[in-house]
C-alpha positions as CSV (number, residue, x, y, z in Angstrom):
1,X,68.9,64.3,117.9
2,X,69.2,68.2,117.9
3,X,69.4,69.8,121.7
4,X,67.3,73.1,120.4
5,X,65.8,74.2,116.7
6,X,65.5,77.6,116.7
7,X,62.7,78.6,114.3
8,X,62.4,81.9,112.6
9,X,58.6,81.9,111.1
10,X,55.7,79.8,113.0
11,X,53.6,79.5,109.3
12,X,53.0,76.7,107.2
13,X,56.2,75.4,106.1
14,X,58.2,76.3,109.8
15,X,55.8,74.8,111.9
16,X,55.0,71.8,109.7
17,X,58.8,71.1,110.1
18,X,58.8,71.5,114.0
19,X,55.7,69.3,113.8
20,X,57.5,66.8,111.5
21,X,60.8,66.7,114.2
22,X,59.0,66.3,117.1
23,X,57.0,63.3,115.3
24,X,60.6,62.0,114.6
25,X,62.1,62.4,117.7
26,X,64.7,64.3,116.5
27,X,64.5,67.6,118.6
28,X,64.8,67.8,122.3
29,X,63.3,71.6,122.4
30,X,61.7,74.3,119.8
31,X,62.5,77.6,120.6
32,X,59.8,79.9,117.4
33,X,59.8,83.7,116.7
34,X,57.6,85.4,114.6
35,X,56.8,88.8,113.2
36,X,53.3,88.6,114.8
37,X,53.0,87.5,118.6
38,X,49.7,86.2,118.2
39,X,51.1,83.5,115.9
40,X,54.2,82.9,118.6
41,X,51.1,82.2,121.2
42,X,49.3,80.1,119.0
43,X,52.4,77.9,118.2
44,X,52.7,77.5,122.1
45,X,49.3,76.6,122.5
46,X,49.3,74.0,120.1
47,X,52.5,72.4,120.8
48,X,53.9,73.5,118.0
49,X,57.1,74.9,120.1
50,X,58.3,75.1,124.0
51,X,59.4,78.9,124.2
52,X,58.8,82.3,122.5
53,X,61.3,84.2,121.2
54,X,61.5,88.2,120.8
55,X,63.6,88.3,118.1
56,X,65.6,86.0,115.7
57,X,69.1,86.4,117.2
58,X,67.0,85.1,120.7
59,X,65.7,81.8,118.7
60,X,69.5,81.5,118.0
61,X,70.9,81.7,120.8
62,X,71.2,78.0,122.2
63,X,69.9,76.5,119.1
64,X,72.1,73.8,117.1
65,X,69.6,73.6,114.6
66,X,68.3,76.9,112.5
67,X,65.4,77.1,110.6
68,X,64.1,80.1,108.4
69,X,60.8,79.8,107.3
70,X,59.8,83.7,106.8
71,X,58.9,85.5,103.2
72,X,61.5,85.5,100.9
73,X,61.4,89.2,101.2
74,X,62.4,89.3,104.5
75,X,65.2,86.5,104.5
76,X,67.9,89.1,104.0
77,X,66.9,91.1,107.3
78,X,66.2,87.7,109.7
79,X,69.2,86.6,108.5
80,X,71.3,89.6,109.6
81,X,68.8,89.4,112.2
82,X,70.3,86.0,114.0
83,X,73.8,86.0,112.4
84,X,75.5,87.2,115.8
85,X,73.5,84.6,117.7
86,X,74.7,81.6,115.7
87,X,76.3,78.9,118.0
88,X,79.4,77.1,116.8
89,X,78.4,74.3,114.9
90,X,75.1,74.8,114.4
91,X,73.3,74.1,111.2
92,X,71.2,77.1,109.3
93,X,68.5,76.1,106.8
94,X,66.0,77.9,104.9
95,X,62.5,77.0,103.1
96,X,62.4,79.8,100.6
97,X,61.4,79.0,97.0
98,X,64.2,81.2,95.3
99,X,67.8,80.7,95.9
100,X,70.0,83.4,94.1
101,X,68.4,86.4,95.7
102,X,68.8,84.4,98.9
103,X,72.5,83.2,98.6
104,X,73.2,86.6,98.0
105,X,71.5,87.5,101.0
106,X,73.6,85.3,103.2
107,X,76.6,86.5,101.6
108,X,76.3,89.9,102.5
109,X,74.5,89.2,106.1
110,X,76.6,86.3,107.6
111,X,79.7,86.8,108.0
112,X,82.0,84.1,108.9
113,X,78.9,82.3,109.8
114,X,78.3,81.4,106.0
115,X,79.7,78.2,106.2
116,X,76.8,77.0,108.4
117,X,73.9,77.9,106.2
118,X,72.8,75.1,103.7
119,X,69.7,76.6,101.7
120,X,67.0,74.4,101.5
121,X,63.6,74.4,98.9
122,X,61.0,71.5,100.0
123,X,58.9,71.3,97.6
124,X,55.9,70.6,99.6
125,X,53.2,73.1,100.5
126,X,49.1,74.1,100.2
127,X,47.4,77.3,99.0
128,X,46.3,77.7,102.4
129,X,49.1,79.2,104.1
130,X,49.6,79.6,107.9
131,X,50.4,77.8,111.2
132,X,46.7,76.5,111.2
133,X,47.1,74.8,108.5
134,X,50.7,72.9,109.7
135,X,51.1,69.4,109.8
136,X,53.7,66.9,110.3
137,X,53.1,64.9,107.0
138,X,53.6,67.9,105.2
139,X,57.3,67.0,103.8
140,X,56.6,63.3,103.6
141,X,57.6,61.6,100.0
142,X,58.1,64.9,99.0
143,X,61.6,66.5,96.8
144,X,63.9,68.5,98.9
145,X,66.3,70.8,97.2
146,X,69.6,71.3,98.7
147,X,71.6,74.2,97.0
148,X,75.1,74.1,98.9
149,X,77.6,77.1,99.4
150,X,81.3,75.9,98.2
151,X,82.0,77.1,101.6
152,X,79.8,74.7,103.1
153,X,82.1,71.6,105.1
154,X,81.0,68.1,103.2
155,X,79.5,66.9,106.7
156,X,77.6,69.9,107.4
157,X,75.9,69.6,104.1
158,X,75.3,65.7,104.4
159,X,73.7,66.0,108.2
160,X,71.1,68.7,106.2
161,X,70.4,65.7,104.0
162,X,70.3,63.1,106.5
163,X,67.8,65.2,108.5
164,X,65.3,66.0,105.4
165,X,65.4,61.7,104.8
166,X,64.5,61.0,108.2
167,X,61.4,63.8,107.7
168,X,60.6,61.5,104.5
169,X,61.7,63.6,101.7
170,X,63.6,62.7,98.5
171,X,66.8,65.3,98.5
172,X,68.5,66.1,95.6
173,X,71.2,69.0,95.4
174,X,71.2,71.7,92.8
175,X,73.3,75.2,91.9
176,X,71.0,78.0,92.8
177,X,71.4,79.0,89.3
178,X,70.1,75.3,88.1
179,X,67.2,75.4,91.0
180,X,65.6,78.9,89.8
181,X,65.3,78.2,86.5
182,X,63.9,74.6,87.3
183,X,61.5,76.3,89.2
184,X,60.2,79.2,87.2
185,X,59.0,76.7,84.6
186,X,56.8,73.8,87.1
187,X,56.2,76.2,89.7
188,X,56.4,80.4,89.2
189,X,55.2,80.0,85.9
190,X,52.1,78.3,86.7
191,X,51.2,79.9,89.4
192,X,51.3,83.3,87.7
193,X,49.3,81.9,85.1
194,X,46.4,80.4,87.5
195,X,46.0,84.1,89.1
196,X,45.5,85.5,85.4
197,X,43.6,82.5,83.9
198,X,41.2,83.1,87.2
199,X,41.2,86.6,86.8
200,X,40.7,86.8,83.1
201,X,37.5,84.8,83.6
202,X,36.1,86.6,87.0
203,X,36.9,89.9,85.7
204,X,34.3,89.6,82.3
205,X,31.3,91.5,82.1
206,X,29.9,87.8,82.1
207,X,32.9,86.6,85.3
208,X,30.1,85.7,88.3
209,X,27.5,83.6,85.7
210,X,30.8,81.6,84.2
211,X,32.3,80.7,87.0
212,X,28.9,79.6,88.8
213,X,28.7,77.3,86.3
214,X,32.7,76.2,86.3
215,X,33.0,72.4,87.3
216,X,35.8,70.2,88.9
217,X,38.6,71.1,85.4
218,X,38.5,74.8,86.1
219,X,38.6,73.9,90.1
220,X,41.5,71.9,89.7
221,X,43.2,74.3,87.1
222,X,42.6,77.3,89.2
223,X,43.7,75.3,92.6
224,X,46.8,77.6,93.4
225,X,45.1,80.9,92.1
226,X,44.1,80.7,96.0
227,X,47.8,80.8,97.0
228,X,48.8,83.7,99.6
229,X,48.9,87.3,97.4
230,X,51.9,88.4,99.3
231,X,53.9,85.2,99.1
232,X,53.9,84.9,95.3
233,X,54.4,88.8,95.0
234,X,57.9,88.5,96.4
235,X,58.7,85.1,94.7
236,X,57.8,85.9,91.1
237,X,60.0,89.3,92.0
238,X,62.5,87.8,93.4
239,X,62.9,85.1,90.0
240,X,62.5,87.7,87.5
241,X,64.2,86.9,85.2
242,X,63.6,83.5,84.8
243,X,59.7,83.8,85.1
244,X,60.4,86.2,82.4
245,X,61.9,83.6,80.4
246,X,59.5,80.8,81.0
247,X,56.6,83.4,79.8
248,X,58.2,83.5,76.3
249,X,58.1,80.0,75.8
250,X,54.5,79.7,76.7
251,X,53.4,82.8,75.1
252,X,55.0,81.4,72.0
253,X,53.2,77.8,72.5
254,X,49.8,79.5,73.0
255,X,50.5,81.5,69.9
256,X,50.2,78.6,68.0
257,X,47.4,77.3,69.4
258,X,46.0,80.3,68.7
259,X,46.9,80.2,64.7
260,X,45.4,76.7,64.4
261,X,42.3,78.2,66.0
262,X,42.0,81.3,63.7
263,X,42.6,79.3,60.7
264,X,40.0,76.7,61.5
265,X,43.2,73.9,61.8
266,X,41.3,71.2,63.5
267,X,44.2,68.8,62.5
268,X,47.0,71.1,63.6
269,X,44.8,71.8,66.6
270,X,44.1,68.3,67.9
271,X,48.7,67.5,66.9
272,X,49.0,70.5,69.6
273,X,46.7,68.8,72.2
274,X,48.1,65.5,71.1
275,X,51.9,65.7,72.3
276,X,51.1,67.9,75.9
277,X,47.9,65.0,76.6
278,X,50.8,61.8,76.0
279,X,53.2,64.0,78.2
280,X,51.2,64.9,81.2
281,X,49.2,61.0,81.0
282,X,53.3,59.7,81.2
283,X,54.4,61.8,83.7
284,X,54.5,61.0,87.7
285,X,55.0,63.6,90.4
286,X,58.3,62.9,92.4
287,X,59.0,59.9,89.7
288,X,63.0,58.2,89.2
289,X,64.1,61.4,87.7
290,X,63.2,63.9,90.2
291,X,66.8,64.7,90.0
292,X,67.5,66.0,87.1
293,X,70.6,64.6,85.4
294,X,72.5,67.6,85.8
295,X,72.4,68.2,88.9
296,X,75.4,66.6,89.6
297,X,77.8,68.6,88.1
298,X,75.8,71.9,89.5
């Protein structure tokens, strides 16, 4: 049971997690800033949390429980933001789907508070973002990623993971290094291609008679090109490098689909479709190895 979560970001992810805590009984009061205090009144008026904060250092203050669920962009800022106001003891998390940019973050902005930040990547989410769409289910048989500082104390680290099981999810632990590049491939990688795949299609001479006549693959293929602009701007920024990486090794792979096409290949076409259609029919979301193998010597 934590006395007070202080939760900086009333969207999606942060007010799902309030959600999910009250649900759990784990949380005896929710103090929730936000950058826009229409969105503060809206998480009071649906229960989301008990008190409004001005500013992140004032969802602190009190709080044994930290939660930053803002735009990677703006982690470095809220985090320098609420440093001061970090009680002893407390216990910092983050949602962000990068990790390097924002371990750097915390090492320039907190101080000798560092030890009590534990960064944090559920992987849980919709396209629809925003505190209307919240819900406590939302991190419910779900992977957590845990990416631990060295200066993190082995108990503050294991009450992170004890929390995240008793919200339902599977936790495993990762270096940040390990958890970007996992995560450009399954997750920045194909989001950036749904926005051009959509895009590439809508933007033809031809775009608004195509897609009136696209059916449930192209709706299911396209799903996330409906994700928040502004959100994936900063991710895909924020992972470079490795998005960068991971576009090689698809651009290379369509290349050869490609070549089979132009040469009229039908054999070497249908041995390219053949090993990805076994793969994807074998593979299970959130399956035994969710954990990759290496992630314990991260």
């Amino acid at each position: 049971m934590f006395q007070q979560l202080g939760l900086i970001g009333c969207g999606l992810m942060g007010a799902s997690f309030a959600l999910a805590l009250r649900e759990a009984g784990l949380v005896r009061r929710i103090v929730g800033h936000s950058a826009s205090p229409a969105t503060v009144q809206k998480a009071l008026a649906r229960g989301v949390i008990d008190a409004g904060a001005a500013s992140p250092a004032e969802a602190a203050a009190g709080s044994d429980l930290l939660l930053l669920a803002v735009p990677v962009a703006a982690t470095a800022s809220s985090l320098a933001a609420l440093a001061p106001a970090i009680e002893d003891g407390a216990l910092l998390m983050d949602v962000g789907s990068t990790k390097r940019d924002v371990v750097a973050a915390a090492r320039r902005s907190l101080g000798p508070r560092l030890a009590h930040f534990v960064p944090a990547h559920p992987i849980a989410g919709k396209e629809k973002a925003g505190l209307d769409h919240a819900e406590a289910g939302l991190y419910r048989e779900r992977t957590l990623i845990l990416t631990p500082l060295p200066e993190n104390p082995p108990a503050r680290v294991e009450a992170a993971a004890a929390l995240w099981r008793a919200l339902g999810s599977r936790v495993c632990q990762l270096s940040p290094e390990a958890h970007d590049a996992h995560f450009a491939a399954v997750s920045h990688l194909p989001h950036l291609i749904a926005f051009a795949a959509f895009q590439a299609v809508a933007a033809q001479p031809d775009g608004a008679a195509h897609l009136a006549l696209a059916g449930p693959g192209f709706r299911d293929f396209t799903r996330i090109a409906a994700s928040d602009p502004a959100v994936w701007r900063d991710i895909l920024a924020a992972n470079r490098d490795e998005v960068l990486r991971q576009l090689d090794f698809f651009e290379a792979e369509l290349a050869r689909h490609r070549q089979a096409l132009q040469a009229g290949d039908a054999a070497a076409l249908e041995a390219l479709i053949r090993t990805p259609a076994a793969g994807r029919s074998a593979w299970t979301m959130g399956g035994p190895a969710a954990c990759p193998p290496a992630a314990a010597g991260d």
